[in-house]
C-alpha positions as CSV (number, residue, x, y, z in Angstrom):
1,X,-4.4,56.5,-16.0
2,X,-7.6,57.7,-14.5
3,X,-8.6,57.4,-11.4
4,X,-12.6,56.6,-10.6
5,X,-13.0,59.3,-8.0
6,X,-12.1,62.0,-10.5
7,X,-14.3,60.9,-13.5
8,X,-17.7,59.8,-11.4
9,X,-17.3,56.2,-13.4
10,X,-19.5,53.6,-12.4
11,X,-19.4,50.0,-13.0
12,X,-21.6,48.2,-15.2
13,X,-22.3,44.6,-14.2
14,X,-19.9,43.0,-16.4
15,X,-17.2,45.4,-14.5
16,X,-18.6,44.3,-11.0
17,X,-18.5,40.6,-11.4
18,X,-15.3,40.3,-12.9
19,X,-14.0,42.8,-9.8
20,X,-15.8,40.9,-7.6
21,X,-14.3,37.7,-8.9
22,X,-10.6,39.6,-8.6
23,X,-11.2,40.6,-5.3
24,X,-12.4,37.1,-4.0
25,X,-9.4,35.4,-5.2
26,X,-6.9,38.2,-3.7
27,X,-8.2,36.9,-0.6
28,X,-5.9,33.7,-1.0
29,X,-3.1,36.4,-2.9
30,X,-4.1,34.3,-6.2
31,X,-4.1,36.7,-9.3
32,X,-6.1,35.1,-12.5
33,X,-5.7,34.2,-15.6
34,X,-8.7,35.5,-17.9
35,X,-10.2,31.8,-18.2
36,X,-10.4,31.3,-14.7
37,X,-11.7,35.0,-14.3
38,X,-14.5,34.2,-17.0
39,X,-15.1,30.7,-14.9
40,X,-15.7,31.9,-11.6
41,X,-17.3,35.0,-12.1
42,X,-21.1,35.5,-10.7
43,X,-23.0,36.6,-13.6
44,X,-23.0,34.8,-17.2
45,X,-20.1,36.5,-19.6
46,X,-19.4,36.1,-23.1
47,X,-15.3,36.4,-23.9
48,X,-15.8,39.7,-26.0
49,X,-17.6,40.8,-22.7
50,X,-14.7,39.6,-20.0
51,X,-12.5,41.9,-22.3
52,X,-14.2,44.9,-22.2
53,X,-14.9,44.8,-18.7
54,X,-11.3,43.6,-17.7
55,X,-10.4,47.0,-20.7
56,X,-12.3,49.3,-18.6
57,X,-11.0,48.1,-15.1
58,X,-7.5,48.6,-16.6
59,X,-8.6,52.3,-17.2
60,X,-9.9,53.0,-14.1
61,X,-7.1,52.1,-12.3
62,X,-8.8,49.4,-9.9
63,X,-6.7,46.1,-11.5
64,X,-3.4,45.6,-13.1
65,X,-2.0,42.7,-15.8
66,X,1.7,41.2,-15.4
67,X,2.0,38.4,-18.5
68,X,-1.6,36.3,-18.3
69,X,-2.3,37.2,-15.1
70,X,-4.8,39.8,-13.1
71,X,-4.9,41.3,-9.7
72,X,-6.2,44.3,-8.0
73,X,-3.9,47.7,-8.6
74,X,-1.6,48.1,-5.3
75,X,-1.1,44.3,-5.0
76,X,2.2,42.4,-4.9
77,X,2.7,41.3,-8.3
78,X,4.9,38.8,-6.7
79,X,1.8,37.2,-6.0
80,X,1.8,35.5,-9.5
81,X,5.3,33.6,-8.6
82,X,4.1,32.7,-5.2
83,X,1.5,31.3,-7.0
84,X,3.6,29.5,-9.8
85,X,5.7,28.1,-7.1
86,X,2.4,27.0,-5.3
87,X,1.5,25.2,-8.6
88,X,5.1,23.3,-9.3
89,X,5.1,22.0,-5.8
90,X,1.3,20.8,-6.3
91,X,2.4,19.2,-9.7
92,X,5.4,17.6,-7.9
93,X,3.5,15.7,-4.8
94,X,0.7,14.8,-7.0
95,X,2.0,11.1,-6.7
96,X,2.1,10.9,-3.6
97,X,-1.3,12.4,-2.7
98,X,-3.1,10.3,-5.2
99,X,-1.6,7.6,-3.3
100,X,-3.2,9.2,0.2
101,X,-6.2,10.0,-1.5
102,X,-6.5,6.3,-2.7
103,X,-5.4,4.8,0.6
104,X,-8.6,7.0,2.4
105,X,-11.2,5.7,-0.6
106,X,-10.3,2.3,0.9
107,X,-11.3,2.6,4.5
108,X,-14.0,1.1,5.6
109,X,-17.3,2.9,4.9
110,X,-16.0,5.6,3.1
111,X,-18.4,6.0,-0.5
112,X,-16.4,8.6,-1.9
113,X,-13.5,11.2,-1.7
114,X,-12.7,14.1,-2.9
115,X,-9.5,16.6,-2.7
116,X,-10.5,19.8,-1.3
117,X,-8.7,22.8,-0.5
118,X,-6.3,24.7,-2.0
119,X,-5.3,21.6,-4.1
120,X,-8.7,21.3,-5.4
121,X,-7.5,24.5,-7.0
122,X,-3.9,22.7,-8.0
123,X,-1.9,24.8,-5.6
124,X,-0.2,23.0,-2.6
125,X,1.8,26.0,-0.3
126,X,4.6,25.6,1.6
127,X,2.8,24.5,4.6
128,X,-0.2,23.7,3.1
129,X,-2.0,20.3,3.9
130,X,-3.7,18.1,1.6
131,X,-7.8,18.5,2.1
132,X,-10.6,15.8,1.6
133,X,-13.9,15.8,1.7
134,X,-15.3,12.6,2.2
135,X,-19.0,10.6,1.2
136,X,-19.8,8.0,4.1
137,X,-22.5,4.8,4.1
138,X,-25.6,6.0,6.0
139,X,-25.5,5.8,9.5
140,X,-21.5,5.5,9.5
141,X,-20.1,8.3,9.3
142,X,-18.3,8.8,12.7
143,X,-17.5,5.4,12.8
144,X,-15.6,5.5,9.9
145,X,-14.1,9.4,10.9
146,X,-12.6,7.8,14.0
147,X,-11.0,5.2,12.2
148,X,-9.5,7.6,9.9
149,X,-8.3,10.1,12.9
150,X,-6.8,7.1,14.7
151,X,-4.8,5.7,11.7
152,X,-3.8,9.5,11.2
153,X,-2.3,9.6,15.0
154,X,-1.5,6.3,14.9
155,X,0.3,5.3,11.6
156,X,1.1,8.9,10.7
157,X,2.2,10.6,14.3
158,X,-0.7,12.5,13.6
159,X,0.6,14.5,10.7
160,X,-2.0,15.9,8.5
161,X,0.3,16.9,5.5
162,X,-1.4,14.7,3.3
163,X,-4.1,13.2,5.2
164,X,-6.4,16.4,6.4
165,X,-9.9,14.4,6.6
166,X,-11.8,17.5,7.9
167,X,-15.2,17.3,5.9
168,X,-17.4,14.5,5.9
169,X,-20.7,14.0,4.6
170,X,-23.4,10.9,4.9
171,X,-24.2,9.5,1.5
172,X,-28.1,10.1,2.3
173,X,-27.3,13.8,2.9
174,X,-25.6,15.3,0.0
175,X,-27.5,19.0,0.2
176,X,-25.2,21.2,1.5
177,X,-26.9,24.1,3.7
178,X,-24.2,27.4,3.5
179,X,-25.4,29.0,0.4
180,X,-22.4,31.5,-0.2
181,X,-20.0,32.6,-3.0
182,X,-17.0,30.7,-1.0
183,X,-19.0,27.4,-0.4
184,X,-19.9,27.1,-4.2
185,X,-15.9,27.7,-4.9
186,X,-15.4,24.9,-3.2
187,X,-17.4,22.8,-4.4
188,X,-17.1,23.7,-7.8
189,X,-13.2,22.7,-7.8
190,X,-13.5,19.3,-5.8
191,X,-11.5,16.7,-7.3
192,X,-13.4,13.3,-7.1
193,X,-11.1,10.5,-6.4
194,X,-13.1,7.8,-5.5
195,X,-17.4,7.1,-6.9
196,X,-17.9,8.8,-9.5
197,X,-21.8,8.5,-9.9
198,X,-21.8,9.3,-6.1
199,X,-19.8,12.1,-6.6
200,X,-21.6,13.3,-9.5
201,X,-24.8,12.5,-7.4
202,X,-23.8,15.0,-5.0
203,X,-23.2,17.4,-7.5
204,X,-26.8,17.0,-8.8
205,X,-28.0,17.8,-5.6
206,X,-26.2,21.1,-5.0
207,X,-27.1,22.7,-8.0
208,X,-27.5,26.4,-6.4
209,X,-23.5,26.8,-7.0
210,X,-24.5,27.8,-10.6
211,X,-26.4,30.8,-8.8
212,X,-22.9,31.9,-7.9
213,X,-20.9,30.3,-10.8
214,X,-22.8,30.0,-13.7
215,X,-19.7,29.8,-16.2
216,X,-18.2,27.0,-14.1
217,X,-19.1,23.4,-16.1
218,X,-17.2,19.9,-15.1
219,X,-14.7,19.0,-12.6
220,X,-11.3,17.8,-13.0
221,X,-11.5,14.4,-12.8
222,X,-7.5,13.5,-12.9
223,X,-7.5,12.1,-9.9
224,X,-10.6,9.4,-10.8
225,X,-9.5,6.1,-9.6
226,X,-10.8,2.8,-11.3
227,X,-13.4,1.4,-8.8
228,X,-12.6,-2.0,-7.2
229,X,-14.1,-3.5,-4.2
230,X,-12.4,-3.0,-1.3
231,X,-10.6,-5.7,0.0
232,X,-9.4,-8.0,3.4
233,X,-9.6,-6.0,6.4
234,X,-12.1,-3.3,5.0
235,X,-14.4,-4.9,3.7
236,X,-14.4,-7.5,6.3
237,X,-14.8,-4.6,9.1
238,X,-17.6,-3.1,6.6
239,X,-19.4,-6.9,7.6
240,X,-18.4,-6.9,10.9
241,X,-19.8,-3.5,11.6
242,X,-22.2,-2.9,9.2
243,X,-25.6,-4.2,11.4
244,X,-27.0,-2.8,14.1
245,X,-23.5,-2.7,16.4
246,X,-21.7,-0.4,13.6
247,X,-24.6,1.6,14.0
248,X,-24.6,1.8,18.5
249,X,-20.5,2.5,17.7
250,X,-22.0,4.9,15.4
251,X,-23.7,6.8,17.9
252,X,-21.0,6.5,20.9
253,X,-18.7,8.3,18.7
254,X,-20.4,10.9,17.6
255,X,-21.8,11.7,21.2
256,X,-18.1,11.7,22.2
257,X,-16.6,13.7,19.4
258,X,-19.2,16.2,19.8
259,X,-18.9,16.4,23.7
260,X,-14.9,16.9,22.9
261,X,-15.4,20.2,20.7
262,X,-17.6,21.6,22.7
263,X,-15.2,21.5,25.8
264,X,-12.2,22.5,23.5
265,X,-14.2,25.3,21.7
266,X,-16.1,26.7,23.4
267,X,-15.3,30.1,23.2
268,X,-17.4,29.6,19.7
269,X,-20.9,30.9,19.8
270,X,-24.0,28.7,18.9
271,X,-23.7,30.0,15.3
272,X,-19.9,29.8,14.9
273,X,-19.9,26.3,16.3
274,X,-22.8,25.3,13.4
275,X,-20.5,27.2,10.7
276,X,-16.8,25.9,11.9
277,X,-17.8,22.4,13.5
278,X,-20.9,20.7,12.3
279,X,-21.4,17.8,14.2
280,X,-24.3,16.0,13.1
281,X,-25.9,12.4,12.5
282,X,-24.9,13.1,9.2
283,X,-22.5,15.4,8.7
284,X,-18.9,16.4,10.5
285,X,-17.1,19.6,9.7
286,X,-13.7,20.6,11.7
287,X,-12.8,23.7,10.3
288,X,-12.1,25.5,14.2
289,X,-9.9,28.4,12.5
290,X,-13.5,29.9,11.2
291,X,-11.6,30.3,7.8
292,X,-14.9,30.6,5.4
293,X,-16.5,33.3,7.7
294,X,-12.9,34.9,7.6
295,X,-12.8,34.8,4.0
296,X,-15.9,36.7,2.9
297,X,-15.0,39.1,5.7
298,X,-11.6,39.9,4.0
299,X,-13.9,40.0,0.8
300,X,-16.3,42.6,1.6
301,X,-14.0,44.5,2.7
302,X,-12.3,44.6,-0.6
303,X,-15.6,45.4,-2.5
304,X,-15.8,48.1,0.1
305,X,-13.2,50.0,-1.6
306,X,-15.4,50.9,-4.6
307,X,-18.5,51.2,-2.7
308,X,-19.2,55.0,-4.7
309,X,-18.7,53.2,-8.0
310,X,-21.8,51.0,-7.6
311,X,-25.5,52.4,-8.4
């Protein structure tokens, strides 16, 4: 086989994306199938095309092929069980976090949920928690956070196997602000649960993803619950609190979440804080491991490797 630094090749841009797209996905040790590869790659790629460039790849030695799968040359093929054992144990629980997931879409105040995460992506490791990102009514979104968080510690013993509600948006702010290749991932593979049009009203309004994605069309929608009004003590905290005293709660917990993180985190800088723990009006994101900023690091690092290959 030959190796780029011998033959002065350089890659096309049909080569780069679908390296680039290789690369990402190592990140999470996740080798690809070629439909997924042709899905999430950056620029717009005919089949005939992801085979050439996956052909020419091959030759220069920068990815391997085990079965129907594809990962970067030097990487544990044993990847592609990990990752088949990641997939049975998704396909396994799937019961029981549709039940979660549907227990969350009736909380008070709660518009819409979606599974995030790595099961978005229909993996569920060892240790792995179940994600959701959640739509709120206007003007209740930390209200209805703190009665998820206290059922979680209360009811649960604060296990967040399948009940990790770390991303939570208000139904009258659906843009979402981080414009970046792992952002648009993640969005792209949300599993609506709950809303539908909302859901799909969201979608509508974050239409930049297909800057990074423009293969990726739909969303799996096996998770789509039938939508019924919610019933006894939700909706009748929904009347309860839904005037101008939901609202003043509204407001108490947010200032107090927020005044919380800051104490507890603040070794983060100004910018980190923004990135890992949004804490808006609007919006609350508890992501305090900094995983997305850690993520594109590890990526261009890997692009970093075939930095003379690129005009």
């Amino acid at each position: 086989m030959s190796s780029p630094e011998n033959n002065k090749a350089y890659l096309g841009n049909r080569e780069l994306s679908v390296y680039r797209c290789i690369c990402y996905f190592d990140v999470f040790q996740y080798p690809l199938k070629a439909r997924e590869i042709l899905e999430f790659s950056d620029i717009q790629l005919t089949e005939v095309e992801l085979r050439l460039a996956i052909e020419e790849l091959k030759n220069l030695g920068l990815i391997k092929s085990s079965g129907d799968y594809f990962y970067l040359n030097g990487v544990d093929p044993d990847n592609i069980e990990k990752r088949g054992e990641a997939t049975h144990r998704f396909l396994k629980k799937k019961r029981i976090i549709k039940k979660y997931a549907s227990l969350i879409a009736r909380f008070p105040f709660v518009e819409s949920v979606a599974i995030s995460g790595s099961c978005s992506k229909g993996l569920l490791e060892k240790d792995g928690d179940v994600d959701y990102f959640i739509i709120t009514a206007p003007n209740k979104l930390w209200l209805c956070r703190t009665l998820l968080v206290a059922f979680k510690k209360i009811f649960l013993l604060n296990s967040k196997k399948y009940f990790c509600v770390n991303y939570f948006l208000s139904a009258n702010n659906l843009v979402i602000p981080d414009h970046n290749r792992f952002v648009a991932c993640e969005i792209s593979t949300l599993m609506p649960v709950s809303n539908q049009s909302l859901f799909e009203t969201f979608l509508s309004k974050n239409t930049w993803i297909s800057s990074f994605l423009p293969n990726r069309v739909g969303y799996d929608a096996s998770f789509l619950l039938e939508h019924k009004p919610k019933k006894y003590l939700a909706g009748l905290l929904e009347v309860l609190f839904g005037g101008k005293f939901g609202d003043f709660l509204d407001k108490q917990f947010f200032r107090y979440t927020l005044s919380v993180w800051e104490k507890k985190f603040s070794d983060f800088n100004k910018d980190d804080f923004d990135l890992n723990l949004r804490s808006r009006k609007d919006v609350s994101k508890h992501h305090p491991r900094g995983f997305q900023k850690k993520v594109l690091n590890e990526f261009e690092l890997r692009m970093g490797k075939i930095k003379g290959l690129t005009y």
